[in-house]
NUTORLUM-124783 format. One record per residue: x, y, z of N, C-alpha, C, CB in turn; residue in three letters. Coordinates in steps of 0.05 Angstrom, whole numbers, always signed. Each point is the difference from the previous one (the first is absolute). Last residue first. Glycine has a CB too. Example, Ala and Ser with C-alpha at 12.3 -4.5 7.8 and 13.67 -1.06 7.14 Angstrom:
      npx      npy      npz     capx     capy     capz      cpx      cpy      cpz     cbpx     cbpy     cbpz   code
     +257      -45     +142      +16      +24       +1      -15      +22      +14      +24      -13      -43    SER
      -18     -102      +42      -18      +24       +0      +18      +24       +0      -38      -23      +25    ALA
This chain:
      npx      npy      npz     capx     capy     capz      cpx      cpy      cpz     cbpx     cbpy     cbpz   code
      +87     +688     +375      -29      +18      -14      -26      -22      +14      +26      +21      -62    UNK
      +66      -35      +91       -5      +18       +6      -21      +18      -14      +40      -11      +17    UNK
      -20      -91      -27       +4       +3      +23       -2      +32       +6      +26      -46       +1    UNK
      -32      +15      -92      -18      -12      +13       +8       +9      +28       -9      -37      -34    UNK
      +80      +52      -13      -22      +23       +2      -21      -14       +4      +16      +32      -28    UNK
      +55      -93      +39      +14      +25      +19      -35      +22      -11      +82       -5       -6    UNK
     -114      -86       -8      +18       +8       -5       +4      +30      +20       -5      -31      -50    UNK
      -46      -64      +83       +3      +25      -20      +28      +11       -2      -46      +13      +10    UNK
      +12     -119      -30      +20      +21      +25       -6      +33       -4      +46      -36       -2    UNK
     -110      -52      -36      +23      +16       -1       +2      +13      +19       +1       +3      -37    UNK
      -61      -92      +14       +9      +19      +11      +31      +12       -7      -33      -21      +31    UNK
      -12      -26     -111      -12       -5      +35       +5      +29       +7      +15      -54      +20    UNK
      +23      +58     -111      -17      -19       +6      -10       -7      +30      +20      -13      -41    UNK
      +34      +84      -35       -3       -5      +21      -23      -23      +11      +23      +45       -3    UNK
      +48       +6      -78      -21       -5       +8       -1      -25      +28      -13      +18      -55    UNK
      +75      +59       -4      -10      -18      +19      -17       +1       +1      +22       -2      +19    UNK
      +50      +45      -91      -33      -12       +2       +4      -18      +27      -17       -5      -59    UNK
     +100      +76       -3      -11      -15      +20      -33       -7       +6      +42      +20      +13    UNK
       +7      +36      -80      -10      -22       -7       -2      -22      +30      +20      +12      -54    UNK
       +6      +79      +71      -17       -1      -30      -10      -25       -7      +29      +32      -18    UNK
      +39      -13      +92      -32      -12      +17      -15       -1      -35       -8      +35      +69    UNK
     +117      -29      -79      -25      +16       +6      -24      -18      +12      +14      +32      -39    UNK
      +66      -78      +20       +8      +31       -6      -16      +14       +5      +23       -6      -30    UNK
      -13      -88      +73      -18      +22      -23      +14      +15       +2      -44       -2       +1    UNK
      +69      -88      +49       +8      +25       +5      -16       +4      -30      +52       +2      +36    UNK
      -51      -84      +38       -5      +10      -30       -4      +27       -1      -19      -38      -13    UNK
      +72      -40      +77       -3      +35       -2       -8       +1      -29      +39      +20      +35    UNK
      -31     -103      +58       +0       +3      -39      -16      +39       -6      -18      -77      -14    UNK
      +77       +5      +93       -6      +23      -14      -10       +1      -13      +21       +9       +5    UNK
       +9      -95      +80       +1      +18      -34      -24      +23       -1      +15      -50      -32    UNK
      +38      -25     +104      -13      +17       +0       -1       +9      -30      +10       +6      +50    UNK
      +39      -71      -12      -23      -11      +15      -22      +21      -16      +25      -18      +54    UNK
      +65       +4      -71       +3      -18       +2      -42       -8      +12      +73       +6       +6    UNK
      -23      +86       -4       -9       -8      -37       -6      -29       -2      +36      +34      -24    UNK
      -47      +35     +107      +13      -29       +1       +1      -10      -35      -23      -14      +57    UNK
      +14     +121       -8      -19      -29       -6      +24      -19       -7      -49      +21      -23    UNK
      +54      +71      +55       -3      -13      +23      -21      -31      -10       +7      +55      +34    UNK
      +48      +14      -88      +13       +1      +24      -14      -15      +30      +18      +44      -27    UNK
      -54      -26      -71      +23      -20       +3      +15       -8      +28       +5      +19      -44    UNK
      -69      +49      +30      -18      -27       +3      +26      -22       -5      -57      +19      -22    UNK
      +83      +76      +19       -9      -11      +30      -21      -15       +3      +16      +34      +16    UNK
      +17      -11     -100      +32      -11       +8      -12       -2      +28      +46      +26      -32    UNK
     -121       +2      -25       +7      -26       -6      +31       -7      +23      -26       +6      -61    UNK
      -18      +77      +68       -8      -25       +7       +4      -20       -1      -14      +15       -3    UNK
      +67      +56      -41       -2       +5      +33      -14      -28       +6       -8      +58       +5    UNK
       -1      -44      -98      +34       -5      +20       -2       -7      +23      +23      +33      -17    UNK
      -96      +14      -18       -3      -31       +6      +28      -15       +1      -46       +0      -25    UNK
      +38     +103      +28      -18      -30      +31       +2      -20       -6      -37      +15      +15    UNK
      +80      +32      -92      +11       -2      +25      -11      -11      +29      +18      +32      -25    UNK
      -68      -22      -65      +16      -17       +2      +21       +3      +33       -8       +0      -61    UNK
      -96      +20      +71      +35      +13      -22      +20      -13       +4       -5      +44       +2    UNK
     -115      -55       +9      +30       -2      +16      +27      +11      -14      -20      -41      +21    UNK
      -95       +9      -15      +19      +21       -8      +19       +3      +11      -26      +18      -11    UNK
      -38     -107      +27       +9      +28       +4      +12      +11      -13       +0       -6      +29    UNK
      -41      -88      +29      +11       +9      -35       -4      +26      +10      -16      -36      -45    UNK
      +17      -69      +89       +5      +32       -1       +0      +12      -24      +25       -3      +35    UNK
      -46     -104      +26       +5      +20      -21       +6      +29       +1      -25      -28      -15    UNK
      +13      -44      +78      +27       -6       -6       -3      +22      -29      +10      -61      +24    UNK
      -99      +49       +5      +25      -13      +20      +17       -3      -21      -21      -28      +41    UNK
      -28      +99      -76      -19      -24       +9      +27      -10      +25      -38      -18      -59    UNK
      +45     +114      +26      -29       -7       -9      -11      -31       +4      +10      +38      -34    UNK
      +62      +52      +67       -6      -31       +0      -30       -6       -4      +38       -7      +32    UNK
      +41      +83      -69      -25       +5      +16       -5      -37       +5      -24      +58      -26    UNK
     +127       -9      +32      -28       -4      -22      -26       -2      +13      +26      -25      -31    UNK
      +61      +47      +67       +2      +10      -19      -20       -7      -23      +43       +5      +19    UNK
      -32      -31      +83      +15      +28       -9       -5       +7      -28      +36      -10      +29    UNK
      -70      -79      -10      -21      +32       +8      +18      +18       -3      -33      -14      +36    UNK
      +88      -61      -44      -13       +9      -24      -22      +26       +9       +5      -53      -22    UNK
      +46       +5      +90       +8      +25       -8      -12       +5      -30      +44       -4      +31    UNK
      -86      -43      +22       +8      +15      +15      +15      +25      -20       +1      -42      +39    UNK
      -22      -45      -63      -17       +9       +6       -3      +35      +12       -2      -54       +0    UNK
      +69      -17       -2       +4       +8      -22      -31      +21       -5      +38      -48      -13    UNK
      -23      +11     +101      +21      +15      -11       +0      +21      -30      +19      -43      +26    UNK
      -75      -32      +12       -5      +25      +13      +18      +20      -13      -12      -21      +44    UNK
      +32      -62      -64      -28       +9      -17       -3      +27      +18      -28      -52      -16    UNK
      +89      -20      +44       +8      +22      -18      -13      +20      -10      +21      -27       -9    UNK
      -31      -58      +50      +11      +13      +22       +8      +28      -18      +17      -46      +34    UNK
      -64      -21      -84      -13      +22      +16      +23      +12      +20      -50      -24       -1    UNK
      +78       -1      -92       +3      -12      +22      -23      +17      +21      +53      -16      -14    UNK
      -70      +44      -85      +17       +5      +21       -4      -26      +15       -2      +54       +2    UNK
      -18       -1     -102      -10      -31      +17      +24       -4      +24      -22      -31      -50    UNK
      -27     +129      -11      +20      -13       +7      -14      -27      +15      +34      +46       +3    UNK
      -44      +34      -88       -9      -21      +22      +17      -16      +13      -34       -1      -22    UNK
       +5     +103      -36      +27      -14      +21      -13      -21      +15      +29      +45      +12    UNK
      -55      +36      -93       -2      -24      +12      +17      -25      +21      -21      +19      -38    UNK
      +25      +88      -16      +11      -17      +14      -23      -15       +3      +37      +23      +20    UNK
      -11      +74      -74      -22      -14      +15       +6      -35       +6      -34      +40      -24    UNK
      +97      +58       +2      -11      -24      -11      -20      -12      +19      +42       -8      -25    UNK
C-alpha cells in the first residue's frame, strides 16, 4: 500500500519520530513522509512511534491508498529531492 504519514511532535521528540519514519518512508516536507510499505512495517512503525510519543502532546495522521493509481502530487516552491532524484 502506499502511505502518507504526518506527524505533530513535542520537539524534544521530533528527532526521534523523524528518525525512525526514514526507516521506512521517503521524507518529503517537515514532519511529512510518504511511501510503499506492507502492512506489517507499518505495524512495525506505527507500535515504535507509540513507544516514544506522548498522545497528551504528540499525534499521527496515516492516509493509506491501495495503490499510487489514483494518487496526484503536486508541488509548489521548493522541494526535497526524492530517493531517485538523488541517484539519476
Amino acid at each position: 500500500m502506499f502511505i502518507i504519514l504526518v506527524y505533530d511532535a513535542n520537539e524534544k521528540r521530533v528527532q526521534k519520530f523523524h528518525k525512525i519514519c526514514k526507516k521506512y518512508l521517503t521524507w518529503v516536507q517537515n514532519s511529512v513522509f510518504e511511501g510503499e510499505i506492507t502492512e506489517a512495517n507499518l505495524r512495525i512503525l506505527t507500535d515504535e512511534l507509540k513507544n516514544i510519543m506522548d498522545e497528551n502532546e504528540d499525534s499521527v495522521l496515516i492516509y493509506k491508498f491501495r495503490t499510487k493509481k489514483y494518487y496526484e502530487r503536486d508541488s509548489i516552491g521548493i522541494t526535497k529531492p526524492s530517493h531517485e532524484d538523488l541517484f539519476f
